[in-house]
N, C-alpha and C positions, 0 to 999 in steps of 0.2 A: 728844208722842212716845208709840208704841205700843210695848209689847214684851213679843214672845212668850216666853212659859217652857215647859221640856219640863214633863208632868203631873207628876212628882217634886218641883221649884223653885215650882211653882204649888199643890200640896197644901200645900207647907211653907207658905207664903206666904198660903193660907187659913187653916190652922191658927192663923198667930198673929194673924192679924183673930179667930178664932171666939175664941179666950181671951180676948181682952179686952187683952191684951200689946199691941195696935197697935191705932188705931181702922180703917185705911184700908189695902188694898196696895199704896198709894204711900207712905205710911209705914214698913211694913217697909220694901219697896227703898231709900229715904233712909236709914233706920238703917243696912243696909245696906251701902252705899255711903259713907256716913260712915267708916264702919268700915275700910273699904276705905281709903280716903285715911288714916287714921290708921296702919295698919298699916305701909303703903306708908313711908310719913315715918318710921316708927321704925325698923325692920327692914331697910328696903334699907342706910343706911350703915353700919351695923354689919354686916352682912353684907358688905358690901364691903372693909369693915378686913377682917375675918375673911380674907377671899380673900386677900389682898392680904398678909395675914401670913403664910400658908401657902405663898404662892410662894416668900416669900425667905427663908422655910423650908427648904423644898426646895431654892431654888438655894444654901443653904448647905450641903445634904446631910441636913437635921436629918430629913429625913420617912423613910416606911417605904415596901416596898414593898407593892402591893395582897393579895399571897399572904401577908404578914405581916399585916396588917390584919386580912384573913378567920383567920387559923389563929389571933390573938389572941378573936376572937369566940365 
């Protein structure tokens, strides 16, 4: 598999082959992407209680509106 990166993703991407941090830039992307799938497994469910609590939050009335939110800030 080929895959292009804009020159920002591909600097980075050199950068940490040149440090010695990864040997190969198939290495960084694996790390990566690793990272990626870990992140994904921890944060999505807890993010979805999160929502999910917020609703029936709100369908109880317990929330704010958006103009209180901002004038709290």
């Amino acid at each position: 598999m080929n895959i292009l990166l804009n020159p920002e993703l591909e600097k980075l991407v050199t950068e940490k082959v040149r440090s010695g941090e990864y040997e190969t830039p198939e290495a960084v992307v694996q790390e990566a992407l690793h990272l990626l799938l870990e992140w994904d497994a921890q944060d999505l469910p807890e993010t979805r209680d999160a929502v999910q609590r917020a609703l029936k939050q709100s369908e109880r009335g317990e929330g704010v509106s958006l103009e209180e939110c901002y004038a709290d800030a």
